[in-house]
N, C-alpha and C positions, 0 to 999 in steps of 0.2 A: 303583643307577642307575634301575631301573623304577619307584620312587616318585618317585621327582624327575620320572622322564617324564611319570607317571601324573597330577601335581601342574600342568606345565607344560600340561600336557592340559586338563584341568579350567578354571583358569584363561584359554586360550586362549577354550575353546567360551564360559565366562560372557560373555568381554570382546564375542564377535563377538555371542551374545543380546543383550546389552545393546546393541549398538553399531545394530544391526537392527531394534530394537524401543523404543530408547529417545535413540537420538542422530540417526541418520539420519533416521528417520521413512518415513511410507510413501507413495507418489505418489499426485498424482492422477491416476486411471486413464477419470474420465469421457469418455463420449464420445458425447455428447447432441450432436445439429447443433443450431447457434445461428442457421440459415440464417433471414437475415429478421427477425432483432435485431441492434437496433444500441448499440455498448459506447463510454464514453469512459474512457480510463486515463489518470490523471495519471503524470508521470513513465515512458510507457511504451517510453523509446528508450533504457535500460538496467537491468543486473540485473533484482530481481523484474519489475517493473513489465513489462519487454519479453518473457520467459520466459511472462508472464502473457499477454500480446499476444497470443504467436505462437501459445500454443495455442489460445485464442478467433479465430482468424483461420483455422487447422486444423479449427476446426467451423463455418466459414465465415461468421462472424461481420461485419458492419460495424464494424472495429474502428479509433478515432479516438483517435490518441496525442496528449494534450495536453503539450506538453513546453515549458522557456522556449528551447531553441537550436533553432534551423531546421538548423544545419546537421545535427547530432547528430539531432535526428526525422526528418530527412529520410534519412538515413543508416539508420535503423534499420526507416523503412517499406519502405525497398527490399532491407532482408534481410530481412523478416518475408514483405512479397509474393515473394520467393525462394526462402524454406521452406516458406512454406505455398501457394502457389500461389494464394494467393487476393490479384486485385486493389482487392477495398474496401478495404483500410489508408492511411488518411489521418494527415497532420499537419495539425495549427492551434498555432498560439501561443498560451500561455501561461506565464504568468509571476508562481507564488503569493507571489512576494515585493513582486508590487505587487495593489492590489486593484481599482487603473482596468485592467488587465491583464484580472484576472480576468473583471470584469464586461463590457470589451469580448471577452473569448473567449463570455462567454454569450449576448452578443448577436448574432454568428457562429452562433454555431450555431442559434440557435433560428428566425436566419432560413434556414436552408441544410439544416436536418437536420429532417425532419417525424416524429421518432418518438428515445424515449431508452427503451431495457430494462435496462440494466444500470452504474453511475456506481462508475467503482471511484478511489477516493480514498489512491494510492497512494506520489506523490511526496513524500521528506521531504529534510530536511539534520541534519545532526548540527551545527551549530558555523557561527558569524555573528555580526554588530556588531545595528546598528539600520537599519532601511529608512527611506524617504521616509515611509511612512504614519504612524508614529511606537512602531512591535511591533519589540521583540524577534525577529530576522529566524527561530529558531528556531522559536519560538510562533507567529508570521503563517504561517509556509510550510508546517508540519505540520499545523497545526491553523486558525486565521482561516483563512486563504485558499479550504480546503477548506470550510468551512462557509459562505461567502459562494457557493462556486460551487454548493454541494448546494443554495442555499435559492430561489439562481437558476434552476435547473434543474427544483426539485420538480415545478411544475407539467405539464412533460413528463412527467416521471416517471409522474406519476398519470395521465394521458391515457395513456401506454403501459402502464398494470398488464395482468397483472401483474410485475412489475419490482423493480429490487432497489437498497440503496448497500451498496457494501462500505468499507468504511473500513480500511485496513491500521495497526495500530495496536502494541502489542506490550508482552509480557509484564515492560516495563520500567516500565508507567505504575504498579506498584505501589510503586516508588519516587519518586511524579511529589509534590507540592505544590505547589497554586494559591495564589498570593499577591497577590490582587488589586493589592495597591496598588506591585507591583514587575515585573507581567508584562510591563510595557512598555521596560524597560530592559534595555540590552546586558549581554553579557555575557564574562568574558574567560576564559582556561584553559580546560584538561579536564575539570577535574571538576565547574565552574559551565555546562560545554556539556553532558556528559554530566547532569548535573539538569535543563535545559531542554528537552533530550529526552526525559528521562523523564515531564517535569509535560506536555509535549504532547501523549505516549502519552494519558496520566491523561484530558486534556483528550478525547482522543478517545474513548475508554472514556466518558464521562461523557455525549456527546453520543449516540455511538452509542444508550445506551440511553434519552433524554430522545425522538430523534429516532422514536426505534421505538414509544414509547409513543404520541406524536403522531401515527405513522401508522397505529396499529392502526383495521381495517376498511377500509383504503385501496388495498389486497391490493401495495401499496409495501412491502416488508421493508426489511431494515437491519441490519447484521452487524459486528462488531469481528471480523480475524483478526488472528494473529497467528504471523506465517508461517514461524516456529523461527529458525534459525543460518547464515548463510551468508557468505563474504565479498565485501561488496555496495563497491559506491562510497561507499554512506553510513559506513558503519563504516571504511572505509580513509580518509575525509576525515577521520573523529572524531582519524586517525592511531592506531587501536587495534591496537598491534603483535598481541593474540590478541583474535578476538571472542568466545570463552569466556570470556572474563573478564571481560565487560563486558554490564551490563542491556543488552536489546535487544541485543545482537550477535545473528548471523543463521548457522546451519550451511551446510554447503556447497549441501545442496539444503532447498529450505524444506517447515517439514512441514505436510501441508494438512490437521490438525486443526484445528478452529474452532472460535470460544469465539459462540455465540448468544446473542445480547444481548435477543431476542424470543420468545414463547414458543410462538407460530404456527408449522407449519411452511411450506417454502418452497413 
């Protein structure tokens, strides 16, 4: 009987190391005041994106959820200004699935907001037909849409260095393939959505680092993360009954190692 304990012992302790150090991940623990920069988060009135909100709103950040439903940003500004006490938490619309959308969000802001530190590039979808613009709703809303609005923006950007994009991107783009002459075409099933997302990752991974070489000396950075496992809205839309078993699925809490796409530091 004592080896079987001694066994089930062993065992235990690997499973919780492992589980600790290699599943969970480890938080972030920063707690730098942001008092006096101002952040825009796409998608930030649920999962990551709003998680991401509230604690930049906690170090009192200007923090501006671009999201496409009013009702749902505006829902999520008044629990974010209810956890964090802080009232700069704004919404504006936006909506990456179209791209007069986007560029009327950039022109908002640029006339109302006199300073941008920090553009985090966060909303995506898992699974979608074809939009008005004539993309691929998965490829425009992950990827187009976010790079129309970063190119929109740049120039704030560089006026407020130094400053940063984050591009929320994930460890799925290694299974991405750009296929020029079919990115613009819908897509059907799971496992033709689930490649759509993955070649969007890919896409983002690709820019992140074109973007970063462009801005070397601009003291502008530029980052791919890729934010571990959790079960988000995007993965429960993809209908992925386990996200362990699926590129990019997401852990319960996201781990905030980060893959630097620049070789500057921040």
């Amino acid at each position: 009987m004592a080896p079987v304990l001694l066994v089930l012992g062993l065992l235990l302790g690997l499973y919780t190391l492992l589980y600790y150090n290699c599943i969970k991940g480890a938080k972030c623990r920063a707690q730098t005041s942001l008092r006096g920069k101002t952040v825009v988060i796409t998608g930030g009135n649920t999962g990551i994106g709003k998680m991401t909100a509230l604690d930049l709103a906690r170090r009192r950040a200007r923090v501006i959820l671009a999201c496409r439903s009013r009702a749902r940003g505006e829902a999520a500004v008044y629990d974010i200004r209810r956890e964090s006490g802080n009232n700069e938490v704004l919404f504006m619309s936006l909506d990456l699935a179209s791209l007069d959308s986007v560029r009327a969000f950039a022109e908002t802001f640029l006339r109302s907001e006199p300073r941008l530190d920090i553009l985090i590039n966060n909303a995506g979808v898992g699974a979608g037909g074809r939009k008005k613009d004539g993309f691929n709703l998965v490829f425009q809303v992950n990827h187009l849409g976010h790079f129309l609005l970063t190119h929109l923006l740049l120039e704030r950007l560089k006026l407020s260095a130094p400053s940063r994009v984050v591009i929320v991107a994930s460890s799925a783009h290694r299974l991405g393939k750009i296929d020029f002459e079919n990115l613009h075409k819908p897509v059907e099933g799971i496992l033709q959505n689930i490649q759509a997302y993955c070649t969007s990752k890919l896409a983002n991974i690709l820019y992140a680092r074109e973007l970063a070489n462009k801005l070397e000396g601009t003291d502008v950075t530029c980052y791919a993360v890729h934010p571990g496992e959790c079960g988000s809205s995007l993965s429960l839309g993809m209908h992925l009954p386990n996200p362990t078993q699926v590129p990019g699925g997401y852990r319960s809490e996201p781990r905030y190692s980060r893959r630097e796409v620049q070789s500057s530091p921040v």
